[in-house]
N, C-alpha and C positions, 0 to 999 in steps of 0.2 A: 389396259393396253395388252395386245397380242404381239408377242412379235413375229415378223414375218418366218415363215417356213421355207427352209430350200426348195424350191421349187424350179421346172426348168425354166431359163429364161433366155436371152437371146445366145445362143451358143451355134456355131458353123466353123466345125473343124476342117482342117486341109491336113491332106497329106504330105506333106512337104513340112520341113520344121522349120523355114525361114533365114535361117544362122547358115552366117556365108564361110565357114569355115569347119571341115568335116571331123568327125571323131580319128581317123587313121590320121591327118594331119597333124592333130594337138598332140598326140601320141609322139610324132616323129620329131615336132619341135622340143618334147621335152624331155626324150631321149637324147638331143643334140645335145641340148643343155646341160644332161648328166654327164654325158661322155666330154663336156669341155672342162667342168669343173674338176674330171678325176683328172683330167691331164695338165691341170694349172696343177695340181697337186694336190686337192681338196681328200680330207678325209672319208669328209661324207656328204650327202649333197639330197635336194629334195626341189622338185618344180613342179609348177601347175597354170595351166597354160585354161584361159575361159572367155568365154564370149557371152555378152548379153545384149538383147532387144525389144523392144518394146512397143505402146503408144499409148499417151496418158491423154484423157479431152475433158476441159470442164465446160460448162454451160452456168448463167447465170440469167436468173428471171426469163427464160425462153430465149436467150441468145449465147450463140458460138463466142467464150475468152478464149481459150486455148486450144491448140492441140500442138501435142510437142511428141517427138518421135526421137528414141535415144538408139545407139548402138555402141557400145562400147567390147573394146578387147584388151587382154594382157597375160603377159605371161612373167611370174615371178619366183626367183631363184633363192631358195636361200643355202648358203654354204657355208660346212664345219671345215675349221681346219685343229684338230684336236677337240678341245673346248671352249675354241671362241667361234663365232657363229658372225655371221655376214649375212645381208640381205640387199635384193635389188628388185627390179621390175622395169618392163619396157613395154611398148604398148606396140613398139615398129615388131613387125615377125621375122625382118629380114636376119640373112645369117648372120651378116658385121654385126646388127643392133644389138643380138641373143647370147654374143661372144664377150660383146663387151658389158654386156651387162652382168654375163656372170663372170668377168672379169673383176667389176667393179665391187660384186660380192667377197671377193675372195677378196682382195686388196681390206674391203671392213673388216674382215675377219682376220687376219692377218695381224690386223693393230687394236682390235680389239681386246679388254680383258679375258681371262680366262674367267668361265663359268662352270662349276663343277654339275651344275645340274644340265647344261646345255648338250644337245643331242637329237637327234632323230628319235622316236619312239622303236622301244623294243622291237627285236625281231618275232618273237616269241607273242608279242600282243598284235601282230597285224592283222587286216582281217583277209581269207585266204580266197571265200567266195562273197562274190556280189549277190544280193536277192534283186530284183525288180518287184521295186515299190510301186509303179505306178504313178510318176510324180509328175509325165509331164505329157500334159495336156495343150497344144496350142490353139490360139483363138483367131482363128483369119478372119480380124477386123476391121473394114476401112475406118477409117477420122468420120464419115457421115454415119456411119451405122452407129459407134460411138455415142456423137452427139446425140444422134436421136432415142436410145436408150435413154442418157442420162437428161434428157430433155422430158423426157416419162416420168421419167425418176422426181423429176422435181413439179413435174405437173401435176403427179400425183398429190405431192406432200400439199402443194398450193391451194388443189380443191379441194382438202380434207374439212377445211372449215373456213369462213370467211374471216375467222381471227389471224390467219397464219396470213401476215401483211409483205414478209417479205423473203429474200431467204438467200445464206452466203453462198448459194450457187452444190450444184451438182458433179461429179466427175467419173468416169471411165476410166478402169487402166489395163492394159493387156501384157504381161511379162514372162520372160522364158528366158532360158537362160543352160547353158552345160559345160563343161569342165572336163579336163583329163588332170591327173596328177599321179606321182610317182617317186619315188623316191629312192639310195641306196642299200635301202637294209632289206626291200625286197618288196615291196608295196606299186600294185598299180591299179589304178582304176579311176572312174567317173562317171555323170550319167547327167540326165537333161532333165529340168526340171521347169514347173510353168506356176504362176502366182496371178490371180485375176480378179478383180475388185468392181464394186459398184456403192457411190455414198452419197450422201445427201443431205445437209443442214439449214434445216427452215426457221424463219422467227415469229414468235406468237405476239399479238398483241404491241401497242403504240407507247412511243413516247417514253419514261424513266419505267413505264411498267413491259419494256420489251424481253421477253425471255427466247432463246437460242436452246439448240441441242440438235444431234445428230445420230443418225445411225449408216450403217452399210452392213456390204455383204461380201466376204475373203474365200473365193474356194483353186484350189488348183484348176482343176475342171471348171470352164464357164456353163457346163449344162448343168451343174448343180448350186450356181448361183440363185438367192431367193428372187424372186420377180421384180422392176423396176417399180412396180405398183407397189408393192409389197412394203420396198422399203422406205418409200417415198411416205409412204400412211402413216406405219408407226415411226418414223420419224417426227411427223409433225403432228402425231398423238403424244409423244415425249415431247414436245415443247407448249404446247397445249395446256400438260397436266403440271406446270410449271408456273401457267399465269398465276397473279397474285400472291404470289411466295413472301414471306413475313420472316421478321426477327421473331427470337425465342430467347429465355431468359437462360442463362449458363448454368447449366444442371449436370449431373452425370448421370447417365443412363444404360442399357444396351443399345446397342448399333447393328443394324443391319445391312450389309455391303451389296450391293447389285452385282450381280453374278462376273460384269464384265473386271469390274473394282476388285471382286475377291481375286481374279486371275495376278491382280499386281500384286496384292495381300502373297498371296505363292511366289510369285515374281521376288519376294524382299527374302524369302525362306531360300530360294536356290542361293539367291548373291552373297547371301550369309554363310552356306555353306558350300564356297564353290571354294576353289582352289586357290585363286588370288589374293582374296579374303584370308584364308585361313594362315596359309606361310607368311601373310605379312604381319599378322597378329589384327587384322583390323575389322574384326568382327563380334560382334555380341552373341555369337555362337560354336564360338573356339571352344577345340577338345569336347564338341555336342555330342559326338560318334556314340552310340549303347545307351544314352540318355533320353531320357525321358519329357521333349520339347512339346507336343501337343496332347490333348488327353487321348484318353486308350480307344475310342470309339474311331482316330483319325488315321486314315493309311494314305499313301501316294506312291503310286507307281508309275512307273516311265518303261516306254515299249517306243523303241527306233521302230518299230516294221510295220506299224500300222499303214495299211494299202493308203495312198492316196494322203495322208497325213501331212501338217503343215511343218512336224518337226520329225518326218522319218528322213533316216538316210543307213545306207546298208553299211556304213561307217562313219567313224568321225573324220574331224579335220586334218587329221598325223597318220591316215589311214587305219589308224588301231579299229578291232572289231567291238562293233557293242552290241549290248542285250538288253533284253527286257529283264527289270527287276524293282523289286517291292524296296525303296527310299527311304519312308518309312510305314513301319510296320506297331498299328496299335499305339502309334505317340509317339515309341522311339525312333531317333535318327539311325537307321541301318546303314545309309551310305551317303560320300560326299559324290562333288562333281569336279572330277580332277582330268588333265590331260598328265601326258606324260611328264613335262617339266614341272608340275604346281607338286605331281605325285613324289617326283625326286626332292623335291625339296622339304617335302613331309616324310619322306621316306617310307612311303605307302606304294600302293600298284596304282596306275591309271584304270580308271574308271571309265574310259569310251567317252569322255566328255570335252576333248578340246574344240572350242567354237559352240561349246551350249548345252543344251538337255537337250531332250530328245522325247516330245508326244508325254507328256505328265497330267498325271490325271488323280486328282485329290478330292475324296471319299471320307464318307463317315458309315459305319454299320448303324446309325441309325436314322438315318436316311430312307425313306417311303417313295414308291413310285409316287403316290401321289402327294407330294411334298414341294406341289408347285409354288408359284411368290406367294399367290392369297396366304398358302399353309404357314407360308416363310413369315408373311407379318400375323399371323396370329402366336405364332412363336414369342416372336420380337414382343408382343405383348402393348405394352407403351413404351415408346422410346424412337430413336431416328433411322431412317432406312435413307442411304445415303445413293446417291446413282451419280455424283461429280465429285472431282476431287481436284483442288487448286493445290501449285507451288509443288516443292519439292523436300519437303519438310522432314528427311527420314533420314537419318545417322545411326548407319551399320556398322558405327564401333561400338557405340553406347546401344542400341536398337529403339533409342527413344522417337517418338513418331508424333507430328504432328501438322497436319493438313489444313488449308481450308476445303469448304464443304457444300454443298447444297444437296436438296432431296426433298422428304418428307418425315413431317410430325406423323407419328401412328399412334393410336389412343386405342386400349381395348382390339387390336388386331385388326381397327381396320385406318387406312389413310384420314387424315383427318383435313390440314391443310399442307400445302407446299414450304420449304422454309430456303432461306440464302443467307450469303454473309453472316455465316459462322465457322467456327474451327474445333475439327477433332482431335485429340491428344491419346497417348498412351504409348504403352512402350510394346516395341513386337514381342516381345518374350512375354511379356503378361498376356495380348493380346491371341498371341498362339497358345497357352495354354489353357483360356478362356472360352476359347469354341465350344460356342454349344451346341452345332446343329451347321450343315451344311444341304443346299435345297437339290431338289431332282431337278433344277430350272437350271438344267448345264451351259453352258457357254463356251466355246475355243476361240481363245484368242493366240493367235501363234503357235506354240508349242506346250500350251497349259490348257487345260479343260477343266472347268470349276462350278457350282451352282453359286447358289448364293450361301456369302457366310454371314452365321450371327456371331458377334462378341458379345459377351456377358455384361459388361460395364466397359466405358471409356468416361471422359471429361469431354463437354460440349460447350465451347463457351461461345456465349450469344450476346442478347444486347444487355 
């Protein structure tokens, strides 16, 4: 199986960005808002006023299910009055609605506890210029053009072989979306951003032997979505290479994670060490800072400014400025993921991370261009390469891990048969410092970019 290449696919931009409400407006409503809060008497005060639109279409076996077209707006206030903190939102623009809404801010905060960590983010950490990232891209698509893509989409997957019998349907999504926000400690800005999709889930084969799976394609820009063909094929190459899948007897082995799987693998390492996690005590990677979590071969680093990027932004959520910087470095943990409140409460600095990370990208120095899957399961040697993962099975106080599974048996480096209804175990702290090898077969999914990872040994239990 190849997977599809970004290539260009139906994309027709307009000039016009769609959004019925202008950037100098949201500005002005959220100016209103501050200058109401400081005259109720509010200490300090922060609003952000955003608007988002859309249209989502699926298709199913060659017919129109849906098409649903969203718009939404709001504007929310939140207000200090010392250290207790108030929050509202209203979705009406009008003056009354914005008065009273930060009205009602202040009255929470008012009879709120006091919170010693509670605060707008430093003045000293804001960030003072905006870069253009490049984030937004609009897709002027009607509901027919939609359909008929994701009608491709799936026509594709359909004629890829006369085994693929049937299939849970196709979808289109086109979304944009911009913000202003601002706050009293001296912070302003926003910017407009666009997120564009194409997916597609066919099934192989009849009857208790029927196997399912899916893929798509996520870009800001719809001209560099991969082709409707593209991902219609290897879609329903992935469910294909699934027929006839088998129990396995409970062994422990190495595991190898499919690239999209290793991004949640990273996904378990940020929540461990993110901020909320850590001042509550309820992580299995407390006090990790200068320590030595993955082995020495392993680095990650996070860069907001990557152009066009699914996780850049020329700042965080509290306006604070962020940067590009190495996370870790050779295994160790160099840094957490704190906003301004998780940081007060650790008594650390913010880290530019309220509302997330920001474009992460997780490396091994021994890592080969040409280090694609084939290379990846010659790695793996004998043992399971995993491409699904069931349930919810992961507890980030203890970091004990435990999934169901499906994928494939590898003997001798190469696929042997398909296997299902099994469950993978181990704990992330063993499991991170077990990496042996991460593949050149990258993957982004959101705000993480990852190949594929090997773990050394897990527990497989089968039938």
């Amino acid at each position: 199986m190849k997977k599809p290449d970004s290539t260009p696919a139906h994309a027709d931009r307009r000039p016009d960005s769609g959004f019925a409400y202008s950037r100098p407006f949201f500005e002005e409503l959220v100016d209103s808002a501050l200058a109401h809060a400081k005259k109720l008497g509010a200490t300090n005060a922060g609003a952000e006023a955003s608007e988002g639109c859309g249209l989502s279409v699926s298709v199913r076996k060659g017919a129109l299910e849906t098409v649903e077209r969203n718009r939404d707006k709001g504007l929310g206030i939140t207000v200090y009055v010392g250290k207790r903190r108030g929050n509202a939102s209203t979705s009406d623009f009008s003056k009354a609605a914005i008065q009273q809404t930060v009205k009602a801010a202040f009255d929470i905060a008012r009879f709120t506890a006091e919170d010693p960590a509670a605060g707008l983010a430093d003045a000293k950490d804001i960030a003072k210029k905006q870069v253009d990232l490049d984030l937004f891209h609009p897709w002027a698509l009607t509901s027919e053009d939609a359909a008929q893509i994701a009608m491709e989409c799936e026509a594709a997957a359909l004629q890829t072989s006369k085994h693929i019998t049937n299939s849970e349907g196709a979808g289109v999504s086109a979304q944009q979306s911009h913000f202003f926000t601002a706050h009293t400690n001296g912070f302003r800005g926003g910017y407009a951003s666009s997120r564009h999709s194409l997916s597609v889930a066919p099934i192989a084969g009849k009857g208790s032997g029927m196997q399912r799976d899916s893929w798509y394609s996520s870009m800001r820009d719809a001209a560099e979505l991969a082709s409707p063909q593209d991902v219609g094929r290897y879609a329903a190459q992935r469910a294909l290479s699934r027929l006839k899948s088998r129990k396995i007897p409970t062994t422990e082995c190495p595991v190898l994670f499919e690239s999209p799987l290793a991004a949640g693998l990273l996904g378990g390492f940020v929540q461990a060490v993110s901020g909320g996690a850590l001042y509550r005590k309820s992580t299995f990677l407390l006090d990790s800072l200068g320590k030595q979590i993955f082995p020495k071969h392993i680095d990650l680093m996070e860069d907001p400014f990557i152009k066009r990027g699914k996780g850049s932004s020329p700042f965080d959520d509290e306006g604070v400025r962020v940067k590009a910087r190495k996370v870790v470095d050779a295994g160790v943990v160099e840094g957490y993921f704190l906003g301004s409140y998780s940081a007060r409460k650790l008594g650390m600095k913010t880290t530019g991370n309220a509302g997330g990370s920001h474009n992460l990208v997780l490396t091994s120095s021994r890592t080969r261009p040409g280090d694609d899957l084939d290379a990846m399961l010659r790695k793996l040697g004998t043992g399971l390469f995993v491409i699904e993962l069931m349930g919810q099975g992961v507890n980030y106080v203890t970091g004990d891990y435990s999934r169901g599974a499906s994928g494939f048996w590898v003997e001798n480096g190469e696929i042997a048969f398909p296997v299902e209804e099994i469950t993978i175990a181990g704990n992330l702290k063993t499991m991170f410092k077990g990496i042996q090898a991460i593949g050149a077969d990258t993957y982004n999914y959101g705000a993480k970019t990852v190949g594929s990872i090997l773990v050394n040994k897990m527990k497989v239990a089968g039938s």
